[in-house]
KEFI-134154 format. One record per residue (C-alpha): x, y, z; residue in one letter; residue number from 1. Coordinates in steps of 0.25 Angstrom, whole numbers, plus 5000, padded with zeros to 4 digits. Each point is the difference from the previous one (the first is absolute). Last residue first. Layout:
east/north/up/aa/i
X/Y/Z/a/NUM
...
//
This chain:
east/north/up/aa/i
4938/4717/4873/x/747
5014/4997/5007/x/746
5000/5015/5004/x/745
4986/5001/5004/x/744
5004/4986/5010/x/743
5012/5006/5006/x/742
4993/5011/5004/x/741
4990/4993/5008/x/740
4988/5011/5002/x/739
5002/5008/5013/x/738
5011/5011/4994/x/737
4993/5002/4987/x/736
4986/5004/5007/x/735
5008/5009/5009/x/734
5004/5008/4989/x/733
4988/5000/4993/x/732
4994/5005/5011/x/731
5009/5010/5003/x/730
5003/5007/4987/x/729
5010/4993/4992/x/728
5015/5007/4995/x/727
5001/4993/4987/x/726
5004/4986/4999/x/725
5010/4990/4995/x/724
5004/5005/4989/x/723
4997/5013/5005/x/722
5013/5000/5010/x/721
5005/4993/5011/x/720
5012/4988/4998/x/719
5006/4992/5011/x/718
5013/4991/5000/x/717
5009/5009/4990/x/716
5010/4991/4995/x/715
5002/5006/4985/x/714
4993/4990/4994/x/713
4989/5002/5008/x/712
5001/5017/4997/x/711
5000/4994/4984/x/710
4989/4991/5002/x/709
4992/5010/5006/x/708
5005/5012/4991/x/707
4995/4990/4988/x/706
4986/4997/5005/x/705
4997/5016/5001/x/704
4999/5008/5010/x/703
5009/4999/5011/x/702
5002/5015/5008/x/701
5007/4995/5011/x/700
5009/4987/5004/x/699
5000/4996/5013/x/698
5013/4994/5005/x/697
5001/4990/5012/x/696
5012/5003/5009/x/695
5011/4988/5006/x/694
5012/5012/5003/x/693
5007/4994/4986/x/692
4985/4996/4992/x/691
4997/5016/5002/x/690
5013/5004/4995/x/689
5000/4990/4989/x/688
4985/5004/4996/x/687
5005/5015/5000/x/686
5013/4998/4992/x/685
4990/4992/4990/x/684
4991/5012/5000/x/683
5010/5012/4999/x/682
5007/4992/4988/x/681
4987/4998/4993/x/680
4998/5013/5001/x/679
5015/5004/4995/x/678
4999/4992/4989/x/677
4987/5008/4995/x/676
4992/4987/4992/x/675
4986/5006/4998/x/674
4994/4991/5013/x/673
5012/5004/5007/x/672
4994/5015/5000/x/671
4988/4996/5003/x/670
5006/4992/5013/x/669
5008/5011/5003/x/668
4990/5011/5000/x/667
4991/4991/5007/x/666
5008/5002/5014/x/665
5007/4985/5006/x/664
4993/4999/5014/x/663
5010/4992/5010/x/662
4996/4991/5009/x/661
4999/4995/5014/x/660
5008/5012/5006/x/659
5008/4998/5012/x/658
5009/5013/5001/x/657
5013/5002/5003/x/656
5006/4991/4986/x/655
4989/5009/4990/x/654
5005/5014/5009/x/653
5013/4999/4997/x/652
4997/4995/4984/x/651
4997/5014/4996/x/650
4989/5004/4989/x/649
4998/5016/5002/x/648
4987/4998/4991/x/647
4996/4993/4987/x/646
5007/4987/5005/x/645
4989/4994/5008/x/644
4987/5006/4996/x/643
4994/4992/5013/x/642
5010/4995/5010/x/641
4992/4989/5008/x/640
4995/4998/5016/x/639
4993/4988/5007/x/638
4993/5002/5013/x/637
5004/4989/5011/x/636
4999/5012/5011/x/635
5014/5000/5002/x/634
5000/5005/4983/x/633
4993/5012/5006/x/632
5011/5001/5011/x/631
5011/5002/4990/x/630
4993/5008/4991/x/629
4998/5010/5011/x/628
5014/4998/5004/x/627
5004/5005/4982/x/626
4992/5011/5002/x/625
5007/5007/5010/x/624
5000/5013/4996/x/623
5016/4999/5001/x/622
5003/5001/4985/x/621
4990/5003/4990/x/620
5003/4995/4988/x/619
4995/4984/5005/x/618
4986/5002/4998/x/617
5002/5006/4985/x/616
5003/4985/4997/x/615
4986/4997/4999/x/614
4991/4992/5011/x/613
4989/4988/4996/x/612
4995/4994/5014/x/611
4994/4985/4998/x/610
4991/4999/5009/x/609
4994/4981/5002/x/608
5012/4998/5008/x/607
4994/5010/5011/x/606
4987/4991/5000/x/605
4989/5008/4998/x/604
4991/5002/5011/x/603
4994/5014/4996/x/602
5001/5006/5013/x/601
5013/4994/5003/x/600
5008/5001/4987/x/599
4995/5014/4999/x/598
5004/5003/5015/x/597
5014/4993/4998/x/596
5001/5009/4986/x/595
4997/5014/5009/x/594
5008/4996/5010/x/593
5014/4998/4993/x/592
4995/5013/4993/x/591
5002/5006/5012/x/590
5015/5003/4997/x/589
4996/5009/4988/x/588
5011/5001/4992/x/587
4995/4988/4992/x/586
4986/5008/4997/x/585
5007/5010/4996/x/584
5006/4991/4988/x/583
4987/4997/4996/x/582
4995/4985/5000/x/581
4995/4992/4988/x/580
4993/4988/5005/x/579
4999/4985/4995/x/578
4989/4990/5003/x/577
5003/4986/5003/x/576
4994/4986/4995/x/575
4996/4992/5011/x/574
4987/4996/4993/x/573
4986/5002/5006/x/572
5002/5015/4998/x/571
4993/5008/5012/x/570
5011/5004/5008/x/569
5006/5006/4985/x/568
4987/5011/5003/x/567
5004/5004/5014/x/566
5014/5001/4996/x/565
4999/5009/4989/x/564
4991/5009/5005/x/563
5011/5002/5013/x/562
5010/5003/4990/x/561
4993/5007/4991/x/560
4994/5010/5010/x/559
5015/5001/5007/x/558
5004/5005/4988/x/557
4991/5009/4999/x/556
5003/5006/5012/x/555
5015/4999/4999/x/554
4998/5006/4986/x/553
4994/5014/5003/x/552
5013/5006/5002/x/551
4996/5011/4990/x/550
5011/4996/4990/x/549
5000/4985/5004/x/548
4984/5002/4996/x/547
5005/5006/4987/x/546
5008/4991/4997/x/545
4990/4988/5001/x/544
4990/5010/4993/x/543
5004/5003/4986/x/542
5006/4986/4997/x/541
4988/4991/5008/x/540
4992/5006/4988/x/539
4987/5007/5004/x/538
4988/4993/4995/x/537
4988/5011/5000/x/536
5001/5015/5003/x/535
4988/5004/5006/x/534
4996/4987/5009/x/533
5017/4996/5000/x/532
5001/4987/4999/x/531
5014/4997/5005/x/530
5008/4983/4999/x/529
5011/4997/5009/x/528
5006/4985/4995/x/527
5000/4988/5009/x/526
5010/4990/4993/x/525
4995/4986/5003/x/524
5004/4989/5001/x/523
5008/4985/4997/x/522
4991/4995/4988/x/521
5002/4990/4992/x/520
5009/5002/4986/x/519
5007/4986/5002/x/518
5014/5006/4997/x/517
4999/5015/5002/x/516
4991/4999/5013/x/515
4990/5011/4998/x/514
4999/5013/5008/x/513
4983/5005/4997/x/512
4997/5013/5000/x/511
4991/5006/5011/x/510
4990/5013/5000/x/509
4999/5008/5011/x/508
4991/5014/5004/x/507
4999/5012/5000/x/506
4987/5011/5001/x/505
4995/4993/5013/x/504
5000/5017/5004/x/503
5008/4997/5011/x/502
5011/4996/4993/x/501
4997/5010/4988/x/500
5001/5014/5010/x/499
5014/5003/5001/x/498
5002/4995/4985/x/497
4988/5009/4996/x/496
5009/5011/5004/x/495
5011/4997/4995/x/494
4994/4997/4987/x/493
4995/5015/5000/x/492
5015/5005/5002/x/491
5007/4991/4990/x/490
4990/5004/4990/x/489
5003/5015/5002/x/488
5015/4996/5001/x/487
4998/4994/4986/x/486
4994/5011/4995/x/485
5011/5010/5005/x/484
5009/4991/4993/x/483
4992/5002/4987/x/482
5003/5015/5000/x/481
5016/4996/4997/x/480
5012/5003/5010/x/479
5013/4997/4996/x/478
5007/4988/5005/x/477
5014/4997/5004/x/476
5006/4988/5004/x/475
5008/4995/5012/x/474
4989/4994/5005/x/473
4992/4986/4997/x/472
4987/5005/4990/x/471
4992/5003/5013/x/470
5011/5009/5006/x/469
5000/5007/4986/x/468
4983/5001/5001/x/467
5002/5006/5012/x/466
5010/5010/4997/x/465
4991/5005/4989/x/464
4987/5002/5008/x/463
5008/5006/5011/x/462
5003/5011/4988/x/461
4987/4999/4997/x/460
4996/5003/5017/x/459
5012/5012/4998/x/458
4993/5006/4989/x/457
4987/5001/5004/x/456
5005/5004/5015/x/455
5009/5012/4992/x/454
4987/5005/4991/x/453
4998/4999/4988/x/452
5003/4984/4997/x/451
5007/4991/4990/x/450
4999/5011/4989/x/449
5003/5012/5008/x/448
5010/4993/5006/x/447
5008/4991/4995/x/446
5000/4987/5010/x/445
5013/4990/5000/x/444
4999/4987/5009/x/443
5014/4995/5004/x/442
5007/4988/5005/x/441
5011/4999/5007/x/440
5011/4987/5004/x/439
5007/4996/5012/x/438
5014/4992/5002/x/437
5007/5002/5013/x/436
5016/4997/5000/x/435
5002/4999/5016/x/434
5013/5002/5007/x/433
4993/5011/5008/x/432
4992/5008/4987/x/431
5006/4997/4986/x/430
4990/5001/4989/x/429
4996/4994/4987/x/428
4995/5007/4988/x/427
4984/5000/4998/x/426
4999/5014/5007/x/425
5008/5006/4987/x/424
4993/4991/4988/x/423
4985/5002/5006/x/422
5004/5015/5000/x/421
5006/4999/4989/x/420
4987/4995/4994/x/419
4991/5012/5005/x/418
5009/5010/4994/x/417
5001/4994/4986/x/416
4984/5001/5001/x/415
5003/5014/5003/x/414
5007/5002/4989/x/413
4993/4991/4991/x/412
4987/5011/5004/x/411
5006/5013/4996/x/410
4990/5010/5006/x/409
5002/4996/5013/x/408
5004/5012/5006/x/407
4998/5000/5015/x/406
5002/4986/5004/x/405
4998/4995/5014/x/404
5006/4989/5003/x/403
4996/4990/5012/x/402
5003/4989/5011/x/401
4994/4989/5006/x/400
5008/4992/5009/x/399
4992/5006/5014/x/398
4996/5012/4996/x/397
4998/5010/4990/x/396
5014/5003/4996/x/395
5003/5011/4992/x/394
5008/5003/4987/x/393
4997/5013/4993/x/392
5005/5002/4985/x/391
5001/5010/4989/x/390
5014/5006/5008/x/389
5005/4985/4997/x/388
4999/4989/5007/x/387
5009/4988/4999/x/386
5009/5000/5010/x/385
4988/5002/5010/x/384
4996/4987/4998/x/383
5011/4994/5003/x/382
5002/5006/5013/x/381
4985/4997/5004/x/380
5004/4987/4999/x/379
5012/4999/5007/x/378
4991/5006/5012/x/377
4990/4990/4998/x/376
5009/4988/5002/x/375
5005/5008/5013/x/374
4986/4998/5004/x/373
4998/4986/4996/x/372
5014/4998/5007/x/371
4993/5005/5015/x/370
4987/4994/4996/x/369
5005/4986/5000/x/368
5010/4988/4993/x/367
4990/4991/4995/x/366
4986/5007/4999/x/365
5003/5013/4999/x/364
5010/4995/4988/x/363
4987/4992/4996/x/362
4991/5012/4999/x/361
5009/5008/4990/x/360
4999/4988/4991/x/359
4996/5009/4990/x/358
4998/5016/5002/x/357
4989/5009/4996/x/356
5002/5011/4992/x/355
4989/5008/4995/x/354
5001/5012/4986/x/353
4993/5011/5000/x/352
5000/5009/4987/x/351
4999/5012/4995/x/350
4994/5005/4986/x/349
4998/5014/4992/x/348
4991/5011/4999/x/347
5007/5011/5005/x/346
4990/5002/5013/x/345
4995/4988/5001/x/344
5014/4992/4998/x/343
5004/5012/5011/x/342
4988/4996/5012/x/341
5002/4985/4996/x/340
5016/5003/5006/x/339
4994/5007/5012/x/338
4989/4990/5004/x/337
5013/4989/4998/x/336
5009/5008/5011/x/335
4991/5002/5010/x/334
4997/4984/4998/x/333
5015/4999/4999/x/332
5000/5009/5012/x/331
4991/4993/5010/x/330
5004/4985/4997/x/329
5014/5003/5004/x/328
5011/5007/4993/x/327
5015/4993/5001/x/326
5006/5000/5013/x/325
5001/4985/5001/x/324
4996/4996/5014/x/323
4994/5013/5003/x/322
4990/5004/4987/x/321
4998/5013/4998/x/320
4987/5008/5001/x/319
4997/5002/5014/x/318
5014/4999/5005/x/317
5005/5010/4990/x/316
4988/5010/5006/x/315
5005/4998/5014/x/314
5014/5003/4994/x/313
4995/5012/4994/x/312
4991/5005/5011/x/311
5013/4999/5009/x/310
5008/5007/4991/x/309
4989/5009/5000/x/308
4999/5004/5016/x/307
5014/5001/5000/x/306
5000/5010/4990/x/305
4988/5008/5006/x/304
5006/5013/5003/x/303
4989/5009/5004/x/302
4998/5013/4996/x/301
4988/5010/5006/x/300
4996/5012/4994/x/299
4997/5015/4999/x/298
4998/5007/4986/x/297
5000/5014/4995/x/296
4996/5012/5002/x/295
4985/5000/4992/x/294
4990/5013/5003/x/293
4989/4997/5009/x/292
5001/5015/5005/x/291
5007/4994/5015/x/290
5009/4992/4993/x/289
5000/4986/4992/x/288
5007/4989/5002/x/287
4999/4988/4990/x/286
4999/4986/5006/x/285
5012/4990/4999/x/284
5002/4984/5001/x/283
5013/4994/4998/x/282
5005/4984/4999/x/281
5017/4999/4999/x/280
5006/4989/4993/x/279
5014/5001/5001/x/278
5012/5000/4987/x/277
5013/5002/5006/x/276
5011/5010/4994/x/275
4998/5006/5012/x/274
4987/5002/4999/x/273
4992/4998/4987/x/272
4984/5000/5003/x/271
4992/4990/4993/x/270
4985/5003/5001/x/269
4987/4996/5008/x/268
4988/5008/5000/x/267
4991/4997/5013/x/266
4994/5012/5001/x/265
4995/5014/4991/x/264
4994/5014/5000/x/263
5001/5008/4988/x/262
5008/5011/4996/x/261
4999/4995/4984/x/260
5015/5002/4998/x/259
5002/4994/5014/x/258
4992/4988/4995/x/257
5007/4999/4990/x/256
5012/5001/5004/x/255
4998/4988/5008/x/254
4994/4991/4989/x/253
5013/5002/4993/x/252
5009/4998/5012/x/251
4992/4988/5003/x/250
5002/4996/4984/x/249
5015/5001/5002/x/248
5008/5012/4993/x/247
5011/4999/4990/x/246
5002/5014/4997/x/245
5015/4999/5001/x/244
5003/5013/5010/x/243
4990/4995/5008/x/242
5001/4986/5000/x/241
5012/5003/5009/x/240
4991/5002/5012/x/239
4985/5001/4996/x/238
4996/5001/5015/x/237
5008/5014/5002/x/236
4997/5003/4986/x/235
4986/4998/5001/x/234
5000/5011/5013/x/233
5006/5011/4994/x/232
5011/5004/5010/x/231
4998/5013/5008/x/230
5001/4991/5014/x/229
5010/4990/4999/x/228
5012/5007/5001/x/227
4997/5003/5014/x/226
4996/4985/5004/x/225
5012/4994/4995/x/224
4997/4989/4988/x/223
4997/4984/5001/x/222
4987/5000/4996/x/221
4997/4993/5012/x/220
5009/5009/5007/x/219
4993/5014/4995/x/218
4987/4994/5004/x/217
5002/4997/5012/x/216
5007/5013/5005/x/215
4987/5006/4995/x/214
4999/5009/4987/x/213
4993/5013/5004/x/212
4998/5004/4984/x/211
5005/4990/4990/x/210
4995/5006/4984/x/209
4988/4997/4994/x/208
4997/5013/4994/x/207
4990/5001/5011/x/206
5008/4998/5011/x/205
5003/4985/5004/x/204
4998/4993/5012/x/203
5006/4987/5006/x/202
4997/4993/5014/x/201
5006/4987/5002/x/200
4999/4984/5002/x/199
5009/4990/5004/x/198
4996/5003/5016/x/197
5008/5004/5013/x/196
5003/5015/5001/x/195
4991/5007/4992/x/194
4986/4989/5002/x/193
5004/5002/5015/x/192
5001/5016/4997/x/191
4987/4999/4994/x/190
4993/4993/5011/x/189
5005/5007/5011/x/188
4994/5013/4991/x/187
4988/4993/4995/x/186
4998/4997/5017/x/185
5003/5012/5006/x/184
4990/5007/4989/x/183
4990/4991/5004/x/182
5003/5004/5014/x/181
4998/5014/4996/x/180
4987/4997/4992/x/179
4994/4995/5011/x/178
5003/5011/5011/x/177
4997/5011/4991/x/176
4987/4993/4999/x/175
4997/4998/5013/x/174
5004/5016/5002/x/173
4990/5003/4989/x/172
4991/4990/5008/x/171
5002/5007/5013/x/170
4998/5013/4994/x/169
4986/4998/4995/x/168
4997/4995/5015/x/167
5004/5012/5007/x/166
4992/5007/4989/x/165
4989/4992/5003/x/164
5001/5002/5016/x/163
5004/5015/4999/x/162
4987/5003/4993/x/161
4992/4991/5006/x/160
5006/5006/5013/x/159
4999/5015/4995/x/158
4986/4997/4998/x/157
4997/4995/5014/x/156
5007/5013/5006/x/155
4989/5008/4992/x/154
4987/4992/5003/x/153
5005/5001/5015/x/152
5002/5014/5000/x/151
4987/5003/4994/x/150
4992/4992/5009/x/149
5006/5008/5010/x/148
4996/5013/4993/x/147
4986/4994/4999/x/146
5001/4995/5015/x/145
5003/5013/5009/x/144
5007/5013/4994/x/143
5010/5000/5012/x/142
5001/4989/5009/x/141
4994/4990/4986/x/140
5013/5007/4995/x/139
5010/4998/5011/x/138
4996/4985/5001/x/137
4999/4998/4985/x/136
5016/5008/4999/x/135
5004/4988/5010/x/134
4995/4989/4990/x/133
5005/5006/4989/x/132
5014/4998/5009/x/131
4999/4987/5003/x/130
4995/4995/4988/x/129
5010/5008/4990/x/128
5012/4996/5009/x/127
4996/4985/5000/x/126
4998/4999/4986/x/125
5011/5007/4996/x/124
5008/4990/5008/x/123
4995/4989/4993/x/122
4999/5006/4987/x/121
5015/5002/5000/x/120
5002/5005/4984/x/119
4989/5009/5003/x/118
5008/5007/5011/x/117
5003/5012/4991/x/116
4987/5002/4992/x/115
4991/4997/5013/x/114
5009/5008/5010/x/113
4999/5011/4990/x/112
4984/4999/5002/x/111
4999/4998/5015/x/110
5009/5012/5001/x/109
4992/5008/4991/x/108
4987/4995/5009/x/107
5008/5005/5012/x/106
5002/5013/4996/x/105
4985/5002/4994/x/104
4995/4994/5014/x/103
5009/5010/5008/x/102
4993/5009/4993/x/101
4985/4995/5001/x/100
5003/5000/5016/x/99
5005/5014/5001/x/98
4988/5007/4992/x/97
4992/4989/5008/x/96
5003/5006/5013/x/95
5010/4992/5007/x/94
4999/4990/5013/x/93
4997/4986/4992/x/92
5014/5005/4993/x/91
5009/5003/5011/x/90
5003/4987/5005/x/89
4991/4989/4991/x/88
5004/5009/4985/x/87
5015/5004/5006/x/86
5004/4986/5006/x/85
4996/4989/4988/x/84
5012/5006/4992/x/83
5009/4993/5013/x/82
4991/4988/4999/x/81
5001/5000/4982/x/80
5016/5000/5002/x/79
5001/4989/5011/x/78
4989/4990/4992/x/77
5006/5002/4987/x/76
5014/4997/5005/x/75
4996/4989/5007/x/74
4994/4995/4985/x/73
5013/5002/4995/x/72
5008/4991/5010/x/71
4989/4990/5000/x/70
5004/4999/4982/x/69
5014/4998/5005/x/68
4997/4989/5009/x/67
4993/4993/4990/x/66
5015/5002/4990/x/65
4999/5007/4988/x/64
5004/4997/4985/x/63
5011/5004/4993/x/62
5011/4999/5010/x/61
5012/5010/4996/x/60
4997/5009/5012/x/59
5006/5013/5001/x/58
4985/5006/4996/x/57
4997/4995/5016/x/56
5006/5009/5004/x/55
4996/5013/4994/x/54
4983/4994/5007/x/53
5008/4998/5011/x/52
5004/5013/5000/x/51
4987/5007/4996/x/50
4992/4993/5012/x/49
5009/5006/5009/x/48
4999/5014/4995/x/47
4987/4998/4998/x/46
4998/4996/5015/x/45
5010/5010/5006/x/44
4991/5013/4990/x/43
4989/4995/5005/x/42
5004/4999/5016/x/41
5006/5015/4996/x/40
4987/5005/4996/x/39
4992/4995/5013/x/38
5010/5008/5009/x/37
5000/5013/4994/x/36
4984/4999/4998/x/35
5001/4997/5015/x/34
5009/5011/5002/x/33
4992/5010/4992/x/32
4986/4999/5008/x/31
4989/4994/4991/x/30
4989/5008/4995/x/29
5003/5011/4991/x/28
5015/4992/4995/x/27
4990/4991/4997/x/26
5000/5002/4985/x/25
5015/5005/5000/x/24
5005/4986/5006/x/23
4992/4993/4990/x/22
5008/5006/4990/x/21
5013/4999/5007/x/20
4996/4984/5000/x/19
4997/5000/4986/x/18
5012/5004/4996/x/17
5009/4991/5009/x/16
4990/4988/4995/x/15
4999/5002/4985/x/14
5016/5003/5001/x/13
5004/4986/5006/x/12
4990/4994/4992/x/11
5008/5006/4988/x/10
5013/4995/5007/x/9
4993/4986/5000/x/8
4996/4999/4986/x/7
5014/4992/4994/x/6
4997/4991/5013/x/5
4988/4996/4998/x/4
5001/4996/4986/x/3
5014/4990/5004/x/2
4989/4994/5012/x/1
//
């Protein structure tokens, strides 16, 4: 509609002229007044038309209604059927001189029409139909069918013509259209981002100095936006480090990239205002003029200071640890790969040292997680007192705790290190009236030698610790290559363990328990026996721990116990048979249940077991070992206290719980058997104890004639050991017990 209307005082021309020239071809032929008459009805149409068409170039609308587009193609119709009068009026009745000039007129008229309408196709369309349509009647009149053919070949180009063009200018105008709303839109959006957002537009000439500097900018660099422009852009973000030199590495990096006139994102640098220090993020292409040739820069700034002080803490969390705020497993691994990186590099030593807590579990245990944690707090504190800048403490986890070591080039330095550090933690503490005793022990790595990398150094370093736990904590221990040896073994004996029961690789063998007077027998002490297919005859030594270890010993003990019964059922005497139980199988309430279905299945009297338990039972408070013992004993199952007095001895658990008698460990007989005072001592306290609460005692180890007379003497009642016996396989075993004892011993 806008291109019709900056045409419509030339259509208004093309038609008034055209008219007086159609006026002077028929003037020979038509009469004055009609001609008269005819041109002012055309000239009142395109008059007409013409101001609409002025009209509608008031509008703001940018496209065009339907009822618009009618009202053009009205138009057409009205201006073609007052052009269609002279060629069907006078025209048919004219000479052909006559006829072939009003047909040059009209053919011109036609043609601007075309040019000037083109932008209202509709309406051109319509005006050049009719009217060639008119001028074909004239000239079939006239010159007969070739000059109408003529006409019609004529007005049907001029429509093509006015149709594509009409159509080449709706999509330029389309386009126009689009890319004005997209303007609209960037604009909106631009002023938005102004007005509302962190974020600013900044451009520098190409001296990199402030050009067009945004009311945004110049307050987040904490300047007025006049004086801001002119001023060298590094300087501006520099702020006192200017003068000084003293510039960050994003600063650096910046420069150069503006040095270098090269696009860039994402760069973060410290930016001084205020006298506060922000984190800004900018990103920048170069501008370049309409020759290519560089300007300067345009970018974007954002301050991101928030956004870092959350990244920061985000990235505290990740690698700190919450409860004691010391680093946590992340960073002193982070921590170890970068130390072993410098002792590559220069050629010299760190170290790793584990700390693991002792009797940290039982404060969990008796007073709760809440004091175990503040426990862990105190900790860390004394640690940390005794760090130096060579040092990282951590804590792994749970009550483990670490050290790296930088420089560990003098080794009774850090040797020195590692046993204060037992020292320190081993002091007493003072938490809610409670005065808390723990202990530490350490397992020191030195890397490169102990391992090249940070988890070979950490798994010696493990190695270490373990074998200090093993020796009875509050030691230290320096890793050796023979403790990685060991674990190896360890390792593949665990794995055969978890497979010898039901491999048939174990088996029993039983020693005899004589009566220390008369020297029948009494029972049997089952003892756990391994072959190993590969690795032969394994000693109970390596592999009873090492099922307690792997939690492997309730099944096996179960195994003994139920073997065991089955195979004293089948002793004519009534001698009894004796089993070792694990402390984890007593804190297993459904122990009770595994004995009674023993007992059941086998059909051994329960007078006939004899369960042999340790002091170590009774360490652990609450577990509930001591019930379980309790219901046993209900069954009519005997119990005694093996190793008695090489543990925690305690004589509270000896008057609450019913033992049948107590076991008195080899070590002392052997050592009464050379004459030690305070052995013989041990073993008459013992007897008198066990004499005192009505306890038989079972002396261990007797080897020789002597030591049996001597533990008699001393009032043991029962003796085992290989004077009397070695350890029989089963046959043998059952053998002895259905023969008459009594009799082999008169022999």
């Amino acid at each position: 509609m806008n291109a019709g209307s900056q045409l419509a005082l030339f259509l208004l021309a093309a038609n008034v002229v055209a008219a007086a020239l159609v006026a002077l071809v028929l003037e020979p032929v038509a009469p004055l007044w009609s001609l008269a008459s005819w041109g002012a009805v055309v000239a009142a149409v395109a008059v007409a038309i013409t101001f609409r068409r002025l009209a509608a170039r008031q509008r703001t609308a940018e496209t065009a209604t339907l009822r618009d587009v009618r009202d053009t193609v009205v138009e057409g119709i009205a201006l073609a059927a007052v052009w269609s009068v002279p060629p069907l009026v006078y025209g048919i009745k004219a000479d052909p001189a006559i006829a072939f000039g009003l047909w040059i007129v009209v053919a011109l008229l036609m043609t601007a029409s075309a040019v000037a309408m083109a932008a209202l196709p509709m309406a051109t369309l319509s005006f050049l139909g009719i009217l060639g349509a008119s001028i074909t009647v004239m000239l079939y009149f006239v010159g007969g069918p070739l000059l109408a053919s003529t006409a019609i070949v004529f007005t049907a180009l001029l429509m093509l013509v006015c149709f594509g063009r009409g159509k080449a200018l709706v999509v330029i105008r389309a386009g126009e259209i689009a890319l004005a709303e997209r303007d609209e839109t960037v604009s909106l959006l631009l002023r938005e981002f102004a007005e509302h957002s962190a974020d600013w537009l900044w451009e520098t000439d190409i001296s990199r100095r402030i050009v067009r500097a945004s009311p945004r900018f110049a307050h987040s660099v904490g300047l007025d936006p006049l004086s801001v422009n002119g001023m060298p852009f590094l300087q501006v973000l520099a702020g006192s480090a200017w003068e000084s030199g003293n510039f960050s590495s994003g600063l650096r990096a910046l420069a150069e990239k503006l040095k270098g006139r090269e696009s860039f994102r994402d760069l973060l640098l410290p930016v001084e205002v205020n006298g506060e220090e922000r984190w800004w993020e900018i990103a920048a292409n170069p501008r370049l003029d309409e020759r290519g040739a560089f300007v300067g820069f345009r970018g974007v700034g954002s301050d991101v200071t928030e956004q870092r002080a959350s990244a920061d803490k985000i990235n505290r969390m990740a690698r700190f640890d919450t409860l004691t705020g010391l680093p946590n497993r992340l960073l002193i691994n982070e921590a170890l790969v970068h130390a072993m990186g410098q002792a590559e590099k220069w050629g010299s030593r760190c170290a790793f040292m584990m700390i693991d807590l002792d009797r940290f579990k039982a404060v969990n245990d008796t007073l709760g997680h809440p004091i175990g944690d503040r426990l862990l707090g105190r900790v860390s504190e004394r640690l940390s007192q005794l760090m130096s800048d060579n040092e990282v403490i951590g804590r792994l986890g749970g009550d483990e705790f670490a050290v790296v070591v930088r420089d560990a080039s003098d080794s009774a330095r850090m040797e020195q290190l590692a046993q204060a550090i037992i020292d320190t933690l081993s002091r007493p503490y003072e938490l809610d009236q409670h005065t808390l005793y723990t202990g530490a022990s350490v397992g020191v790595a030195t890397g490169p030698r102990d391992g090249r990398t940070a988890e070979m150094l950490i798994r010696s370093a493990d190695l270490a610790l373990y074998r200090a736990k093993d020796a009875g904590g509050g030691v230290v221990r320096i890793y050796e290559p023979q403790l990685h040896v060991e674990a190896e073994e360890r390792r593949i004996l665990e794995m055969a363990l978890r497979k010898a029961v039901q491999n048939d690789e174990m088996h029993l063998n039983y020693q005899p328990v004589v009566d220390a007077a008369t020297g029948m027998l009494t029972g049997f002490e089952a003892l756990l026996r391994w072959t190993h297919p590969q690795l032969g005859n394994i000693s109970p030594v390596k592999f009873i721990p090492l099922a307690e270890e792997a939690r492997l010993i309730a099944p096996i003990g179960e195994w003994v116990l139920r073997t065991a019964c089955a195979e004293a059922a089948r002793w004519n005497s009534p001698v009894r048979v004796a089993v070792n139980v694990s402390p984890d199988q007593l804190h297993n309430p459904a122990f009770v249940s595994t004995v009674a279905s023993a007992l059941a299945n086998s059909g051994l009297p329960p007078e006939r077991l004899e369960l042999e338990v340790t002091e170590s039972v009774f360490m652990r408070e609450g577990t509930g070992a001591t019930k379980v013992l309790e219901r046993i004993m209900d069954l009519g199952v005997r119990l005694s206290l093996d190793d008695f007095g090489t543990g925690y001895s305690s004589l509270g658990y000896l008057s609450r719980t019913r033992f049948s008698s107590i076991k008195i460990d080899r070590s002392f007989v052997q050592g009464a058997s050379r004459n030690v005072p305070e052995a013989i001592a041990i073993i008459r306290a013992v007897v008198a104890l066990a004499q005192s609460l009505g306890m038989a005692t079972t002396a261990e180890g007797v080897e020789t004639e002597q030591e049996h007379h001597m533990v008699q003497e001393l009032g043991c009642t029962k003796v085992q050991g290989y004077y009397f016996g070695r350890p029989l396989p089963v046959e043998e075993a059952r053998a002895v017990a259905n023969r008459d004892w009594g009799e082999a011993a008169a022999a």
